[in-house]
N, C-alpha and C positions, 0 to 999 in steps of 0.2 A: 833297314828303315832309316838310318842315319842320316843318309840325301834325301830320305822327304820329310821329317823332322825337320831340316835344316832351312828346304822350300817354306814350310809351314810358319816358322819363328822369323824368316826373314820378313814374310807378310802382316804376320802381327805385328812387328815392330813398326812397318811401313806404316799401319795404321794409325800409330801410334803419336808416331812423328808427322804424319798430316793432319791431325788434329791441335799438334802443338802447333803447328803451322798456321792451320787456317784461324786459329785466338790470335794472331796477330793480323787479321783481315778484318776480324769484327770487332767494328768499333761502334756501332750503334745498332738499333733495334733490329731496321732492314737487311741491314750484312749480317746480324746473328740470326733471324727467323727465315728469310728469304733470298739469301748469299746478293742483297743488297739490287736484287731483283734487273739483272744485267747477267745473265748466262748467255752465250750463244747458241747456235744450232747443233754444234757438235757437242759439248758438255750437258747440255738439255735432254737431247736424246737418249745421250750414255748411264744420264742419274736417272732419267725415266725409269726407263728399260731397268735399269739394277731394283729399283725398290718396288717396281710391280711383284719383278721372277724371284721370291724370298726361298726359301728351306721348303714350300710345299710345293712352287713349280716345279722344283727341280729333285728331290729324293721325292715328294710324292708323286710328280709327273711320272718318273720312273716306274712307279708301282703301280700307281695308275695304267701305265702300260705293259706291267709285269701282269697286270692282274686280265686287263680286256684285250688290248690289243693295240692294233694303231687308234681305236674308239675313245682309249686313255687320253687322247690331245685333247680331248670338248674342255676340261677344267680349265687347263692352263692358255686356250682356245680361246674360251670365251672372257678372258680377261683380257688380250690381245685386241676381241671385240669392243671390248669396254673403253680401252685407251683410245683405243679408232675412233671411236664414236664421240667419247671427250673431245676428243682431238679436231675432228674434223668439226661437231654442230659447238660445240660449247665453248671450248680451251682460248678463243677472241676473246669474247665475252669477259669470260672469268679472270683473265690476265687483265684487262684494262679495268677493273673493278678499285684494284690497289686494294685490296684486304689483304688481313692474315689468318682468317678463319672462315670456318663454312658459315659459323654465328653470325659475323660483321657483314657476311651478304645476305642472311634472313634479315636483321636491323635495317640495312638497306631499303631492303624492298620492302619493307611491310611496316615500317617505321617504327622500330623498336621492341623492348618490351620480350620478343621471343628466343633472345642469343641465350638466354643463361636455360633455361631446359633444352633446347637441342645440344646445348655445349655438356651438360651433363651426358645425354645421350650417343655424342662423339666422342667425349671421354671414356665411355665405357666402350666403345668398340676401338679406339686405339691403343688403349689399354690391356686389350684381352689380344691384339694383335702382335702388340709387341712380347707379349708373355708368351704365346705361343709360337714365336719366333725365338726366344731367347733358350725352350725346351728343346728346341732343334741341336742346340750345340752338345747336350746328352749325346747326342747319337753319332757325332761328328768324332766327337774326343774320344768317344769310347772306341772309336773304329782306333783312331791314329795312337792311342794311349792306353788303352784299357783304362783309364778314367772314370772313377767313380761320379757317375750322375750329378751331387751336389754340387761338387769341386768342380765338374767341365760347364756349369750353366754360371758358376760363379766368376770364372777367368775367362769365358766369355763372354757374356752380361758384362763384368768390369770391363773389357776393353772397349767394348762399344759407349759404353757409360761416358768414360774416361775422353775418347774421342771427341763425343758429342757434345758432353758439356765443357768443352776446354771453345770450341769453334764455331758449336751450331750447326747452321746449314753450310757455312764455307768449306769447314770439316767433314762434314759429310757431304759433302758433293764430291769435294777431291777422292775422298775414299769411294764410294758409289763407281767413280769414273775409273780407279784402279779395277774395283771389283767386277764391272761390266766385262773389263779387255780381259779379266782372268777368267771369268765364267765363259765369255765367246772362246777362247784357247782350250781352254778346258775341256767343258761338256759339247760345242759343237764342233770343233777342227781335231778333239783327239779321242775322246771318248765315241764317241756317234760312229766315225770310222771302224774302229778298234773294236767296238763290242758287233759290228754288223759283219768284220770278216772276223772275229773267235767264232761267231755263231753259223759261219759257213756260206756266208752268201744271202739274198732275200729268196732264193728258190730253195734255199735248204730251211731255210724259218718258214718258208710256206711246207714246205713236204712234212714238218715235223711239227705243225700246229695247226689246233683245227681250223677249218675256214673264216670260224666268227671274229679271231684273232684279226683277219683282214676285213673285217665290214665297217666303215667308217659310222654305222649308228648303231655297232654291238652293244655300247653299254646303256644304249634303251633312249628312247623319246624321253619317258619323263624327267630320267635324271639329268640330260641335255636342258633340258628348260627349267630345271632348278639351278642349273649351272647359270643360264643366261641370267637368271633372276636374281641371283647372289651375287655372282661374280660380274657379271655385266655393268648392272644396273650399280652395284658396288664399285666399282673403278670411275660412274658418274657423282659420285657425292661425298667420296671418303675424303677428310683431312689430309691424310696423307698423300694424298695425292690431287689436291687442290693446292698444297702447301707447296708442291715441285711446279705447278703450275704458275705458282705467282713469280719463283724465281725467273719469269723470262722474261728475257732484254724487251718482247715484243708480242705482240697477238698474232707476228706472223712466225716468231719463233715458234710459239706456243703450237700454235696450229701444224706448222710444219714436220718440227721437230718430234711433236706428241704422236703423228703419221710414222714418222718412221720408228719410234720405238713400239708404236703396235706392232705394224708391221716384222718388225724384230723377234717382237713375242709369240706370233702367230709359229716361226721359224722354227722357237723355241720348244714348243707345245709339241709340235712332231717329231722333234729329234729325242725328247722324252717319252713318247712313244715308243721310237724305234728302239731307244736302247734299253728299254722294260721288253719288249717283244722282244728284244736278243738275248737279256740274260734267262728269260723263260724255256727259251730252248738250251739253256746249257745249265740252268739250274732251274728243272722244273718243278723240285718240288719244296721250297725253300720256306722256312713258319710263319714268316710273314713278306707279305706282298714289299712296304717297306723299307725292306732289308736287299732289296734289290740291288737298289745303287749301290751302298757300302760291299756288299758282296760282290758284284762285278768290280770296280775298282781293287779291292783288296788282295784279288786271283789274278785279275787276267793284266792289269796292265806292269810294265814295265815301274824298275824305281827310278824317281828323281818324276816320269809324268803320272805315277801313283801322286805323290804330295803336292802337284799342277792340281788338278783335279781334286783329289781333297780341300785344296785351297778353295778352288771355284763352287764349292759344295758350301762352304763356311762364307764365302762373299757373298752366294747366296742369302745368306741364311741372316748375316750383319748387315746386309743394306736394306733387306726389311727392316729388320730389326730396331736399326740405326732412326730411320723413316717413321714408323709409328711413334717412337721414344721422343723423338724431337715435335710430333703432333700432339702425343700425349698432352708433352707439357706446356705446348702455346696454349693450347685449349684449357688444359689446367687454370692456366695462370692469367691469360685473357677474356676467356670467357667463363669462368665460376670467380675464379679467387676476384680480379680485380671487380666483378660487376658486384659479389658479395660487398667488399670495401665501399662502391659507389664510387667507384674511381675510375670507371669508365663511360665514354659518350657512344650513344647508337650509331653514330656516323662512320668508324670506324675507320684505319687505313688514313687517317689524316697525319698531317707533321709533327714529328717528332715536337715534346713541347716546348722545347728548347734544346740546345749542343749540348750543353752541361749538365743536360738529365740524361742522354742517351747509355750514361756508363751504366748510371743505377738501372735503365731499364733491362743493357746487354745483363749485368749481375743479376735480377730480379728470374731474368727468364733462363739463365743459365744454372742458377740455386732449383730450380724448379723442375730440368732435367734429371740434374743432383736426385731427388726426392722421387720423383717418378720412374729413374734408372734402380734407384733401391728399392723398389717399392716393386716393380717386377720381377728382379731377378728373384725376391723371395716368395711371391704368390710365383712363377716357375719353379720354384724347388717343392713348393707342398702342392701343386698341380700334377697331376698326372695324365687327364683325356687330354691332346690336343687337339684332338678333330671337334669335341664337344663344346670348348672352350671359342675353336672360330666359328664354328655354329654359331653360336649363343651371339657373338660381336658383328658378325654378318646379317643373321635374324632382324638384330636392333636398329644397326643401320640401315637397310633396305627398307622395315614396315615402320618405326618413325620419322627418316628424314629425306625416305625418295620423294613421296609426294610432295611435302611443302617447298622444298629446291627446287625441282622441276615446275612442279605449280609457279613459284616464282619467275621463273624464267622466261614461262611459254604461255600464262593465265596472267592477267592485269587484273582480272576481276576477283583472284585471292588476297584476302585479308590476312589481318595478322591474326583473330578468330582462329579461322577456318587453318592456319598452318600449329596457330600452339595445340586447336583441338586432332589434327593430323601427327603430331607427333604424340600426343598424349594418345587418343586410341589406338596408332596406329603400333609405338611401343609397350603397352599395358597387354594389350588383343598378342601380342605375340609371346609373351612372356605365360599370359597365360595358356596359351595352345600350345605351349613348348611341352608345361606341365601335362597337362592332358593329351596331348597325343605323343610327347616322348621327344626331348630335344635334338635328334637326327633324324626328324620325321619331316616331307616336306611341304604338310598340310599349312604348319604357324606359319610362314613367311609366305604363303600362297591370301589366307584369308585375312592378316593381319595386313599386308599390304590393300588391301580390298577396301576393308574397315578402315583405313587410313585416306586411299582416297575418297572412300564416301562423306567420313565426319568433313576432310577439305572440302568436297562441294558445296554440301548443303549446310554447313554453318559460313562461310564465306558470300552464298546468294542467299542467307536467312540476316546478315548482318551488313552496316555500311557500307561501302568502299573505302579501299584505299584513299586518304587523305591526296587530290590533284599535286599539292606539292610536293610530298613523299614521291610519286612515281615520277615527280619532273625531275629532281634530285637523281631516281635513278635510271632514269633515262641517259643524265648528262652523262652518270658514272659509266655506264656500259656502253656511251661512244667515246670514253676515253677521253671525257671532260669534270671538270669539277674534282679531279683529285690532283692536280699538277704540285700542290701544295707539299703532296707525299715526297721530299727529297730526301739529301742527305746530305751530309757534307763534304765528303769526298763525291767528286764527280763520276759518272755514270759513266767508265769506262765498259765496256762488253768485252766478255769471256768467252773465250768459244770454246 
């Protein structure tokens, strides 16, 4: 195990040292929350793609396919769908907005007043993200180390920590971009191979598993469109991933770039599949579906591309991780702490207030990863359910904040009423049907979403309109006018 050991430590160091790195990129607000909003098509794609496929594309996709079949791809499927769909109807839009939150485009559109309860509501779902990404390295260390649980969630939670608040988004884009090439090396040109000829071929995976294993809608209708409704609908409105959105050079970036890291994911979801259906046939009867990936990895492959793979298992698992953590704490810090102070305007996304504040804001928001990096790693140490936990984070985002975003986007005639009583019902209504029907049940995010957009209609046509200047304001912003103000001081070189 020496040569993968060795793979393994040279990666974390890497990460290590492109964090210390990209702290010398960020020098104000924009380069530390949104790598100064100048990424390319090639770097856009690559951080995409990383912080969608976290620790549950890719050991759950596994099991997911260890456990149905090739049917196992809908999860990681329909998040692929999600990025698509951003990408293609929204991700213009959203890029020429010039925010750093999903709040500062509720302010926008509905003129104020609703950033600081959805920001609550964002925060708990990036926050239960990133914790259930950072329990993922449990399983990771314990493969490569026998590592005691507390100690492998602490030394990875620290590195990611460490990264992230040294650089921000600079830091973690460079990381993301290493961790995309090592995942593609990894899980789809060595692993995917490798577990499909251990297992004999796909006529020897068909002769030795039942048929259902190949139905592409085995694991059922409805748990498909619980899938769409979480994870779809969820890759339209989460922070974290509106946050990789703003980093781009362009609305053509955004648009293009956002296309092909779906399209990526789509790639990914099936090779997840295949290689949960190969290690089924060679370890059929294994205690937990889960244990799939670390099991085939551990047996069948060679050493020195056993700790490739290990690695691309843990880059998984960190460019979530890294992603929510750094949305955690904009939204922390932008949307609750600063609107608590009164120290912030609805307008949001406008110029820094001056050069010589830029330091205190990069430190304000970098102390705030600090706190929000400690703050998870120890709710992951005393956490145990993970599936429960992104239940719960996914529940909240979907039935409080799909309708009033999308309402915003696609309804002029929503108020700011009808979107604060939309997240109020629509998060209350699921919280409570979690309790009563059981928090992995998929009734609360089916009625609670319902309840969400009903309170938006009919308290929005029961109350005013939008103030005409409020929607003129955002009209200007969503063709990419009226925020020109948002610079920075260094010039807007593009990255690719």
């Amino acid at each position: 195990m020496a040569v993968d050991y060795t793979v393994i430590v040279v990666y974390l160091a890497g990460m290590l040292a492109m964090g210390w790195w990209g702290m010398r990129r960020a020098k104000s607000k924009s380069e530390f929350l949104v790598a100064g909003r100048r990424l390319g098509p090639m770097m856009y794609s690559g951080t995409m793609a990383a912080i969608v496929l976290g620790g549950a594309s890719t050991i759950g996709g596994v099991g997911l396919g260890y456990q149905y079949g090739l049917s196992g791809a809908w999860m990681v499927f329909t998040i692929g769908l999600g990025l698509l769909a951003l990408s293609v109807f929204f991700s213009a839009r959203i890029a020429r907005l010039k925010v750093y939150t999903v709040s500062e485009m509720l302010d926008l559109r509905y003129g104020g007043r609703s950033g600081l309860i959805s920001g609550v509501v964002m925060w708990a779902y990036t926050l239960m993200l990133a914790v259930t990404s950072t329990i993922a390295y449990a399983t990771i260390f314990d493969v490569l180390f026998d590592m005691n649980r507390t100690i492998a969630i602490i030394l990875g939670g620290s590195i990611v920590v460490a990264y992230s608040t040294l650089g921000g988004m600079w830091s973690i884009t460079l990381t993301d971009m290493v961790q995309f090439v090592v995942k593609t090396i990894g899980v789809l040109l060595l692993l995917l191979p490798i577990a499909v000829i251990k297992a004999g071929g796909f006529s020897e995976m068909k002769a030795k598993l039942p048929t259902e294993y190949f139905d592409p809608l085995g694991i059922g209708g409805e748990t498909i469109f619980t899938y769409v409704l979480i994870y779809t609908f969820g890759m339209l409105i989460g922070q974290d991933i509106w946050q990789r959105v703003f980093t781009a050079r362009s609305d053509k970036v955004a648009r293009v770039g956002g296309t092909v890291a779906g399209t990526y994911c789509l790639v990914y979801a099936v090779a997840g599949a295949v290689i949960g259906t190969a290690a089924k046939v060679m370890y059929p009867k294994l205690p937990s579906a889960d244990a799939a990936f670390a099991t085939i990895v551990k047996d069948e492959l060679p050493i020195g591309v056993r700790g490739l793979v290990l690695a691309a298992a843990l880059a998984a698992v960190m460019s979530t991780s890294s992603g929510a953590l750094i949305a955690c704490a904009t939204v922390a810090n932008n949307d609750i702490w600063s609107r608590l102070r009164g120290a912030i305007t609805p307008s949001g996304g406008g110029k820094d207030a001056a050069h010589e504040e830029a330091h205190d804001e990069v430190k304000g928001n970098r102390l705030f990863i600090l706190i929000m990096g400690v703050a998870v790693i120890c709710i992951a140490i005393a956490l145990n359910n993970v599936v429960e936990a992104l239940t719960v984070a996914y529940n909240l985002l979907v039935a409080g904040l799909l309708v009033p975003i999308l309402g915003g986007l696609l309804w002029k005639r929503g108020t700011v009423a009808g979107a604060l009583a939309a997240v109020s019902v629509g998060g209350l209504a699921v919280i409570g049907l979690m309790w009563g029907y059981g928090i992995l049940a998929n009734e609360p995010v089916y009625y609670g979403l319902l309840l969400s957009l009903a309170a938006f209609v009919i308290v929005s046509l029961a109350t005013k309109p939008t103030d005409a200047a409020v929607l003129a304001a955002w009209r200007e912003r969503l063709a990419g006018r009226g925020a020109e103000a948002e610079t920075d001081a260094e010039p807007a070189t593009a990255t690719q």
